[in-house]
C-alpha positions in Angstrom: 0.0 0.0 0.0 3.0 2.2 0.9 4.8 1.4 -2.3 1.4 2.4 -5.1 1.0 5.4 -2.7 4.4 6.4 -3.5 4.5 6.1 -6.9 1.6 8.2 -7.0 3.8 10.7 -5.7 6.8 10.3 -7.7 8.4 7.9 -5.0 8.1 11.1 -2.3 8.0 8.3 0.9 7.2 11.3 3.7 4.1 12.6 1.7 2.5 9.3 1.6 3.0 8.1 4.5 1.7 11.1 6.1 -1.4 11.0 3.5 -1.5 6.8 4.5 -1.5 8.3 8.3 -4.7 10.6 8.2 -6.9 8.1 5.8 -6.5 5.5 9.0 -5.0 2.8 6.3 -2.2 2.0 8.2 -2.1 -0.4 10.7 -1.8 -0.3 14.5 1.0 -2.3 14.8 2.5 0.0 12.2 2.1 3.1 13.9 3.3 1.9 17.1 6.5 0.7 16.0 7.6 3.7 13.7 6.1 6.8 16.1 5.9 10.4 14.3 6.2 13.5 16.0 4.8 16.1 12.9 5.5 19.4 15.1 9.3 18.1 15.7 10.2 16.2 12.1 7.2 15.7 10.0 9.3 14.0 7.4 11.1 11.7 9.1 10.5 8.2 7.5 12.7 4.8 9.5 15.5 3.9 7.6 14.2 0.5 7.2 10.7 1.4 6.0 12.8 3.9 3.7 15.0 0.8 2.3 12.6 -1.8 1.5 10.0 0.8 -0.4 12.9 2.8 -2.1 13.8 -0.8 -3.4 10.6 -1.9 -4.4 10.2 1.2 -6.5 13.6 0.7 -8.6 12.7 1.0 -12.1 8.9 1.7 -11.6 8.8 6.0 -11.4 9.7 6.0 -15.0 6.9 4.4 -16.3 4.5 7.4 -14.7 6.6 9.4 -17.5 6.7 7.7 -21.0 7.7 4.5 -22.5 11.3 6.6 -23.8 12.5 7.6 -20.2 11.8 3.7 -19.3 14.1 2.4 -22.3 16.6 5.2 -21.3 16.7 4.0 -17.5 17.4 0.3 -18.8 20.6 -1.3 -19.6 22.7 0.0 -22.5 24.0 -2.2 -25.5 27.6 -2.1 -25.4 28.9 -1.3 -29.3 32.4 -1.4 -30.6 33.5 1.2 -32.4 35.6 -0.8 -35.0 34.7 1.2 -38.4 37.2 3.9 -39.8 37.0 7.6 -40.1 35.1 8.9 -43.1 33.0 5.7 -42.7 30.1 7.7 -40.9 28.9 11.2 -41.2 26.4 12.1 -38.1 24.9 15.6 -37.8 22.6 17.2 -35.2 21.5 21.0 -34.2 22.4 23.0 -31.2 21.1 26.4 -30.2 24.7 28.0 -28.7 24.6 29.2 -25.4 24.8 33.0 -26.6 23.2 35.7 -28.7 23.9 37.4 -31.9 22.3 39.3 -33.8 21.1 39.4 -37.6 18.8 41.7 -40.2 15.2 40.1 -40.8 14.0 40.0 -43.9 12.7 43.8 -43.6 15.8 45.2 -43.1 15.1 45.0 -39.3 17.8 44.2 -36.3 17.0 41.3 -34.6 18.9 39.7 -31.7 18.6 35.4 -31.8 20.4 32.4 -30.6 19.1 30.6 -33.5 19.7 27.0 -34.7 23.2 25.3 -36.1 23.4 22.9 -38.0 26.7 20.7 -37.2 28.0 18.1 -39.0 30.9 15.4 -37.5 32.8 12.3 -38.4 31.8 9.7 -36.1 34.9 8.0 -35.5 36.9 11.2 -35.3 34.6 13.2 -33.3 35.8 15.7 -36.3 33.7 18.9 -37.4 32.9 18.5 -41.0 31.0 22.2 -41.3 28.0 23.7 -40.1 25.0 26.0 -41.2 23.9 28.7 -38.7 20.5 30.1 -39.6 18.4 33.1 -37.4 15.3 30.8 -37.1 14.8 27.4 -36.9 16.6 24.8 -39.6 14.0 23.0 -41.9 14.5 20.3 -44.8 15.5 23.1 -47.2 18.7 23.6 -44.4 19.3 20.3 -44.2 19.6 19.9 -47.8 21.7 23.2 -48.3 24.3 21.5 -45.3 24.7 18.1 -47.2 25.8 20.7 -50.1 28.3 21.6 -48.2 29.7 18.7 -47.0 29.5 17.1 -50.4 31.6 19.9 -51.9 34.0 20.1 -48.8 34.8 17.1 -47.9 32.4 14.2 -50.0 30.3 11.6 -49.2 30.8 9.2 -46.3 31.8 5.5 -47.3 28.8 4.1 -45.2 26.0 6.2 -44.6 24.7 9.7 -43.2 23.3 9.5 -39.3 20.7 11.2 -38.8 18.2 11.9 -35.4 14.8 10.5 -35.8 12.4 13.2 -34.7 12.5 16.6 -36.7 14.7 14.9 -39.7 12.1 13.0 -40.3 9.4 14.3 -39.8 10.2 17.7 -42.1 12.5 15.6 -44.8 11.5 11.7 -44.7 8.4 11.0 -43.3 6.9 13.6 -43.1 3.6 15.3 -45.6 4.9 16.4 -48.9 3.2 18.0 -52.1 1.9 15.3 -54.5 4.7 13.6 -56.6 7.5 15.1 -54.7 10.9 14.3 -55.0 11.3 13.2 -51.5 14.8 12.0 -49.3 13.8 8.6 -49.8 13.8 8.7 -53.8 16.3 10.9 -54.0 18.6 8.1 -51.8 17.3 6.2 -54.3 18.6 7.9 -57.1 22.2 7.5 -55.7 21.5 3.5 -55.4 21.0 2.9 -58.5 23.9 5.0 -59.7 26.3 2.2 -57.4 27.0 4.9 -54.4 25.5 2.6 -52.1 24.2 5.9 -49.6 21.9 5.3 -47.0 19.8 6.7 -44.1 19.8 6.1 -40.6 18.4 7.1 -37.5 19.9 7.8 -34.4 16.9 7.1 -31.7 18.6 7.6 -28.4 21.3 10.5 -27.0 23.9 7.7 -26.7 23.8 6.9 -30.4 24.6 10.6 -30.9 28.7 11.0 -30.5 28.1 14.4 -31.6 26.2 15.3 -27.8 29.7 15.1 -26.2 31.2 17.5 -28.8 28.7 19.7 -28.3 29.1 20.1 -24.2 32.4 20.5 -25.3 32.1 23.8 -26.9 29.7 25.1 -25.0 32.5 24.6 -22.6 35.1 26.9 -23.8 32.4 29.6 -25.4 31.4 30.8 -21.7 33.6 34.1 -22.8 31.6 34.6 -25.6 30.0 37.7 -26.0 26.1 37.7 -25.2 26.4 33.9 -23.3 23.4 33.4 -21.1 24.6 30.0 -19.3 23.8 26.5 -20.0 20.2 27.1 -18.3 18.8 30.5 -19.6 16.3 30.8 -16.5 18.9 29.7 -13.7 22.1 31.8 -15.0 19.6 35.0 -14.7 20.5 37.3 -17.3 17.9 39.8 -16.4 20.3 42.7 -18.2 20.4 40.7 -21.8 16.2 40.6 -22.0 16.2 44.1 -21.4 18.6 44.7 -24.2 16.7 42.5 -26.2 13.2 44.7 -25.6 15.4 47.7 -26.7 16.2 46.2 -29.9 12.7 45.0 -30.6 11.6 49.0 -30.0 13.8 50.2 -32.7 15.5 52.1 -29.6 19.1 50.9 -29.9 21.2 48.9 -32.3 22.7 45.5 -31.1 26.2 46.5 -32.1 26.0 49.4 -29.8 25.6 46.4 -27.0 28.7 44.7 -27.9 26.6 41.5 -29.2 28.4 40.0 -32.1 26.7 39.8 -35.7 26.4 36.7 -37.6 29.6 37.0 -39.3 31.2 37.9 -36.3 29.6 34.6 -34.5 30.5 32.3 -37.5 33.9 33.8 -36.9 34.2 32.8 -33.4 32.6 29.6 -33.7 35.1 28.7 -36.6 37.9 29.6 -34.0 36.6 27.4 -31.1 36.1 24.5 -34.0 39.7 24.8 -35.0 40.7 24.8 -31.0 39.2 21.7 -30.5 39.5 19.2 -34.3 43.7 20.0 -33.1 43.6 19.7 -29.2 43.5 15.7 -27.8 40.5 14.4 -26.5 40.0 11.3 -23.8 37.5 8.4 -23.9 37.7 5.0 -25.6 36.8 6.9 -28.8 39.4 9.0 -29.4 42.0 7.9 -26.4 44.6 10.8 -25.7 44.5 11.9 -29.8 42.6 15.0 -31.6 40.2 14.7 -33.8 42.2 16.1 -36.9 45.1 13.2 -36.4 42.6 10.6 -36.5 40.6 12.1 -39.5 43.9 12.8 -41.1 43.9 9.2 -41.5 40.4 8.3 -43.3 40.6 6.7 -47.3 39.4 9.4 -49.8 36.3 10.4 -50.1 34.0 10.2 -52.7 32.6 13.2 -55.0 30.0 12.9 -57.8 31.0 14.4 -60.9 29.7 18.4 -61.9 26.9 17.2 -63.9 25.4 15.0 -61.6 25.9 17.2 -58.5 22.1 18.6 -59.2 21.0 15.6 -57.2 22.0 16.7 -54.1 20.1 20.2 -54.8 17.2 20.0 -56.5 13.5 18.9 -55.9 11.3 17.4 -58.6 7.9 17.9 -59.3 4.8 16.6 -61.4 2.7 19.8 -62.7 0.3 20.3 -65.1 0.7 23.3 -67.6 -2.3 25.8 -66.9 -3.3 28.6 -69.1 -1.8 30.6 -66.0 1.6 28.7 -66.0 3.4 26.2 -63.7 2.6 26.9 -60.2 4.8 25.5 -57.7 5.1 26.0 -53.5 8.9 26.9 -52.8 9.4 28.1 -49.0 5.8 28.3 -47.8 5.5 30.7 -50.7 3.4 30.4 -54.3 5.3 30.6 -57.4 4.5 30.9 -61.0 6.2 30.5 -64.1 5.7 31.3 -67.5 7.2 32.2 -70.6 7.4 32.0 -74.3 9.0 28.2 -74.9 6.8 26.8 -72.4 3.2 27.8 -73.9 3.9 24.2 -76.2 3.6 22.2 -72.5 0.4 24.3 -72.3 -2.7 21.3 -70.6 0.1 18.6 -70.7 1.9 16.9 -67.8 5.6 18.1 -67.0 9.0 17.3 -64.6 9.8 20.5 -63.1 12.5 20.6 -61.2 13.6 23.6 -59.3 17.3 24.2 -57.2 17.1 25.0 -53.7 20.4 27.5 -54.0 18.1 29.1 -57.1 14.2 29.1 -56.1 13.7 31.6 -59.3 15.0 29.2 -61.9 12.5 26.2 -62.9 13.9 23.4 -65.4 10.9 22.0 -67.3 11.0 18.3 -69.2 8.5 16.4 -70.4 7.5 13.0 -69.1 9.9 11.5 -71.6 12.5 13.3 -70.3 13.9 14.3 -74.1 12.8 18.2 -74.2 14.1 20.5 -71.8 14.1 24.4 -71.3 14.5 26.9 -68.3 12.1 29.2 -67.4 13.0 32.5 -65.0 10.3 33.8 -62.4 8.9 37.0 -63.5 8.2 39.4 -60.4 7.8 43.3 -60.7 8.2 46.2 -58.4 4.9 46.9 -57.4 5.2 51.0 -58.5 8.6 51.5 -59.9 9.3 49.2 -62.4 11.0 50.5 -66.0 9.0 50.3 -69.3 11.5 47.9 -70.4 10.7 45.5 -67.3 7.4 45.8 -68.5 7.5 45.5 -72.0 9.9 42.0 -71.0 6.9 40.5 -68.9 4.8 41.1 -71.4 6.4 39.6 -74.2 7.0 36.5 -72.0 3.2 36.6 -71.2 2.3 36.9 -74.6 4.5 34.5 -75.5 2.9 31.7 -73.5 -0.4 32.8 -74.1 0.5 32.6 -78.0 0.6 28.5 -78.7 -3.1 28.8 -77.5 -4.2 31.0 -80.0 -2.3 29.5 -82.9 -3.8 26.1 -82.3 -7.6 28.5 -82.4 -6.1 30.1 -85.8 -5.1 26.3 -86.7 -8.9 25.5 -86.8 -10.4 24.9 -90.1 -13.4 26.3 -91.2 -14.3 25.2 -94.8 -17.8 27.0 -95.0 -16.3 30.0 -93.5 -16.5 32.9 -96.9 -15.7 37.0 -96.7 -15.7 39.6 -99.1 -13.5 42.4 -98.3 -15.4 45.7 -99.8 -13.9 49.2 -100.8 -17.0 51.1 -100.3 -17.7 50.2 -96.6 -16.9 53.6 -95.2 -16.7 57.0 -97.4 -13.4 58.7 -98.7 -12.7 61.1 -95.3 -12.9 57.8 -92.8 -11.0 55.8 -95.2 -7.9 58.9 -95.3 -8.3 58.5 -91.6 -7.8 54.6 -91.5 -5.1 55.1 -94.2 -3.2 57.9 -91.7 -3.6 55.2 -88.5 -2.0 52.5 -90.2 0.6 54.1 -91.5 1.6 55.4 -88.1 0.8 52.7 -86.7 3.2 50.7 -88.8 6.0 53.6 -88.5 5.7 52.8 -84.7 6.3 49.2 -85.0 9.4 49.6 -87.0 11.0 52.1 -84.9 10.0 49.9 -81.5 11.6 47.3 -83.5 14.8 49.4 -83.6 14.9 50.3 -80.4 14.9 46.8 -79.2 17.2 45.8 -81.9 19.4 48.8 -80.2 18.8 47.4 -77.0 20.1 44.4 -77.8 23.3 45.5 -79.1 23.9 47.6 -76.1 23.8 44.5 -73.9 26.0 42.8 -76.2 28.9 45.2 -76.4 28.2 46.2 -72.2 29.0 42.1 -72.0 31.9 42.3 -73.9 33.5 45.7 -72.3 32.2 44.3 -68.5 30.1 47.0 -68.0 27.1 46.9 -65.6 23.8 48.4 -67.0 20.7 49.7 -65.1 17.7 48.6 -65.7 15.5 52.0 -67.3 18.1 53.0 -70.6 16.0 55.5 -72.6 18.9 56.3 -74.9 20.7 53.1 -76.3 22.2 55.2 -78.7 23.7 57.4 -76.4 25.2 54.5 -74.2 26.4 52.8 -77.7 28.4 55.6 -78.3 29.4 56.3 -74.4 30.9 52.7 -74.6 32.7 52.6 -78.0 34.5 56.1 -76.4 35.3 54.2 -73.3 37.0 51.3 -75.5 38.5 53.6 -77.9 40.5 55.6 -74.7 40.7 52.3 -73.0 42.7 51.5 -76.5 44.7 54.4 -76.3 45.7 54.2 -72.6 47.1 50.9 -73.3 48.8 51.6 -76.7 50.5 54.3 -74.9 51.4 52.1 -71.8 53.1 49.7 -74.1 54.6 52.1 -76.7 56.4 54.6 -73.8 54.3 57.9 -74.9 57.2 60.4 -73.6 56.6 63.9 -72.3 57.0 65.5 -76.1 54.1 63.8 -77.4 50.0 65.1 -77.8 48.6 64.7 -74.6 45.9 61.7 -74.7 42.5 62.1 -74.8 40.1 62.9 -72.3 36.7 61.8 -71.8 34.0 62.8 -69.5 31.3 60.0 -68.7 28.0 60.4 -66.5 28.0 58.3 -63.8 25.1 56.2 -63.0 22.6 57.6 -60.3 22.8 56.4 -57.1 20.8 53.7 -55.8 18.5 54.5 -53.1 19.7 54.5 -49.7 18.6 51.8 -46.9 18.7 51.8 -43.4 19.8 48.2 -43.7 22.7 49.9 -46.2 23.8 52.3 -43.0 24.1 49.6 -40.9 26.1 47.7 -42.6 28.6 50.2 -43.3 28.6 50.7 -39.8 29.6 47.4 -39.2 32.4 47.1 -41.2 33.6 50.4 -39.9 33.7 49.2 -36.6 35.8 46.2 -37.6 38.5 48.8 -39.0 38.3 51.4 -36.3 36.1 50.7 -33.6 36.8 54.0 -31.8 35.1 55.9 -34.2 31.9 57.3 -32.5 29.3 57.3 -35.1 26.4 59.4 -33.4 29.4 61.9 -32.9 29.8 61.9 -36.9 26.3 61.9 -37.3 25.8 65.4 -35.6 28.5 66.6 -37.1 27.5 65.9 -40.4 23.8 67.1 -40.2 24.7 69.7 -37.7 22.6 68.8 -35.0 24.7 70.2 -32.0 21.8 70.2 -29.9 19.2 67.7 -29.0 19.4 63.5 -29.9 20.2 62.7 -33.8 17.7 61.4 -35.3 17.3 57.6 -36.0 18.5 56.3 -39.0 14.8 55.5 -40.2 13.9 58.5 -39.1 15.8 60.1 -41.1 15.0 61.9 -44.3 16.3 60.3 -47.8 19.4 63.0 -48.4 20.1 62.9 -44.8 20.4 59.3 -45.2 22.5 59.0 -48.6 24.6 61.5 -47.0 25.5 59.7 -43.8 26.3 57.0 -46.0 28.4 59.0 -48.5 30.4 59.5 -45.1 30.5 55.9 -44.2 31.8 55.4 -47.7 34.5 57.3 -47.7 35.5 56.1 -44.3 35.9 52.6 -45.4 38.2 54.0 -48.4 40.2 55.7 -46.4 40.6 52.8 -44.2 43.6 51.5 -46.1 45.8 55.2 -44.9 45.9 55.2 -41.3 46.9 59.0 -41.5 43.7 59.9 -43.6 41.6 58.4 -41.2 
């Protein structure tokens, strides 16, 4: 009775006795022979009574929790570790112990611990390469590490280990759009191309080496900038939420706190990873050596060749060509695609396959897989996009819409009969008609130019390595701006090699506009900022600030606050700062 009482209670002995005591189940003979004085020691249980239940409930408590706790309190299975390095990849996530801070997707601050991605050897205990991301890793991350692996190091001899819950329930397992091109295909692509790769799942923390690592460089990142302890809640780092709030309010920027940016945290994580692959390690694993000098020792990897490295990257799907295009969910967010070579797929099934590095570029093959074409994404400025962005979308829409109307024109109508007439309209409406088309056909031919113009411009800006903006309303002009800049470009270098001496003409010397300026950011004046501070972190910007706008008096205003030529010229400053950087003196 004592023993289910306890385990009610978690195996807490003094509570159920006590609770046994006031129910009157316990016997007579009982409470004579272990007294209880509950104003002196009201948890005092006999060392025998304590014995004898605390045996009995060995092995039960864990049931009251789940059927994983029990199979973690049972006995372990012993395993030899008698494979080689390179043999087995394993990688796991961690959130690090500290914060650093990022831009969202707005342009906006924001101060995370975020996810990483690590990847090891598991004979070697040896970091093979991370991914660090703001928010938390999905399949899309898990992909985009493999990647990187593959084209640092290779593939594993054996197999990739993977842990069971979020890997497979996001990449494997899990729900996934209607002929996707799933983990488990995709493995079994690589089959049948002989690489023999497989998936496994690591189901318990023992069959993760990579745990230990991990306590490892927690260890030695306590000096870390922004570390909040190994137990946010217990280490109390009342000062760091504050901070945090601040940030959030647009009030301060989390350089200004010291907190390191993603860069800066990559950097110091890379440091502590290259402290410990070279610094010896004990256990059975590893046994007095580092993980670099047993890795050193693993048989090459292998590689797959450039053209079949698409494998690794890219998702297929099956979609059916609708009069609106291909439409296709990449990162939780709709896509369509359309353009001119695609209208023939138009009401016929495809394989469109689309790269995870590029989202915006979609491969198209028929079922057959004989035809193939590449389509780009088409997405505007909502206000300020060029004419020629325009007229490009619309070509490309037209385009695709075109194969339908052919196959209407295509129609044969044998009792179909017209008589074109001359005397339909009278002589002033037909001058009129006349006039339209005639202009109408004059416009034609010079739009025709211009694009023909257009086309040459990009051309001979390819072939010169010039970069062009997007609105050109003069390709003339810019033809003629870039045959000057080769010819002087000619000349400069004719009289580099020749020796021009100081009795000859002087050279040439051409004036060019430069382009206009793009439009400043916020998320522009930051950055600046931060790779100021990396050259000369004494430099007090808030002092430059007032100086430049020439606000002596009162606060500066924040940099979205800030008016657009305030703002362009704050980062003029910045610029010119980081240009200087290389002159001590100048700066």
């Amino acid at each position: 009775m004592i023993v289910a009482e306890a385990y009610q209670h978690d195996g807490k002995l003094a509570i159920a006795i006590r609770k046994l005591r006031k129910a009157g189940k316990l016997s007579q003979a009982f409470l004579d022979r272990y007294t209880l004085d509950v104003r002196r020691h009201k948890s005092y249980v006999a060392r025998s009574i304590r014995e004898e239940i605390s045996a009995r409930l060995t092995g039960m408590l864990a049931h009251r929790r789940s059927k994983w706790q029990v199979s973690m309190e049972g006995p372990r299975i012993a395993r030899s570790h008698n494979y080689a390095p390179g043999d087995y990849f394993a990688a796991d996530d961690v959130s690090w112990n500290s914060y650093w801070w990022t831009y969202d997707d707005h342009g906006r601050p924001v101060v995370t611990r975020g996810e990483c991605l690590m990847f090891f050897d598991c004979r070697s205990l040896y970091p093979l390469g991370y991914v660090l991301t703001p928010g938390h890793y999905n399949g899309e991350t898990i992909r985009r590490g493999i990647i990187h692996i593959h084209d640092k190091h290779g593939f594993p001899h054996q197999s990739f280990i993977f842990e069971f819950g979020p890997w497979a329930s996001r990449l494997i397992e899990g729900s996934r759009p209607k002929d996707f091109l799933g983990w488990d295909e995709y493995e079994m692509g690589l089959r049948q191309r002989g690489l023999h790769l497989e998936c496994r799942h690591a189901t318990t923390p023992q069959g993760k080496l990579i745990e230990g690592c991990f306590n490892i460089l927690e260890q030695n990142q306590r000096d870390f900038v922004g570390f909040v302890g190994f137990n946010e809640r217990d280490y109390g780092q009342e000062k760091m939420q504050t901070n945090i709030g601040r940030v959030r309010r647009g009030l301060v920027h989390p350089s200004e706190l010291g907190l390191m940016s993603q860069d800066q945290m990559c950097a110091a994580i890379d440091a502590s990873l290259e402290a410990y692959m070279h610094e010896p390690q004990n256990g059975d694993l590893l046994r007095g050596a580092s993980p670099a000098e047993i890795f050193a020792a693993h048989k090459p990897l292998r590689r797959l060749p450039d053209d079949a490295r698409f494998l690794l990257s890219t998702h297929r799907v099956r979609a059916t060509v609708k009069p609106n295009g291909i439409g296709i969910e990449i990162r939780g967010k709709r896509r369509f695609f359309y353009s001119r070579e695609l209208g023939q797929f138009t009401g016929r099934p495809v394989f469109a396959w689309f790269n995870i590095e590029q989202p915006d570029l979609l491969t198209v093959s028929d079922l057959e897989m004989k035809t193939f074409l590449t389509v780009k994404r088409t997405e505007l400025p909502a206000f300020d996009a060029t004419k020629e962005q325009l007229a490009q979308a619309h070509r490309e829409r037209s385009g695709f819409m075109r194969h339908a109307k052919d196959r209407v024109d295509a129609i044969q109508h044998p009792n179909r009969k017209c008589i074109v007439r001359d005397d339909v309209i009278d002589a002033d409406a037909q001058a009129l008609g006349s006039h339209i088309r005639r202009e109408t056909e004059q416009f034609e031919e010079e739009k025709s130019e211009h694009d023909r113009l257009l086309r040459r411009l990009d051309n001979a800006a390819a072939e010169s390595g010039i970069a062009l903006g997007a609105n050109i309303r003069h390709p003339e002009r810019a033809l003629r701006g870039i045959a000057l800049l080769n010819e002087s470009a000619a000349e400069i270098a004719r009289e580099q090699t020749g020796g021009a001496s100081g009795s000859e003409k002087p050279g040439k010397v051409y004036l060019l506009r430069d382009s206009p300026a793009d439009k400043p950011t916020v998320k522009q004046y930051f950055s600046l900022w931060a790779q100021i501070e990396k050259i000369n972190p004494g430099l007090d910007r808030h002092a430059i600030t007032r100086r430049m706008l020439r606000t002596p008096q009162g606060p500066n205003p924040a940099p979205h606050q800030m008016t657009p030529e305030q703002l362009a010229k704050i980062i003029d400053v910045f610029k010119a700062v980081l240009r200087d950087a290389s002159n001590p003196a100048s700066v």
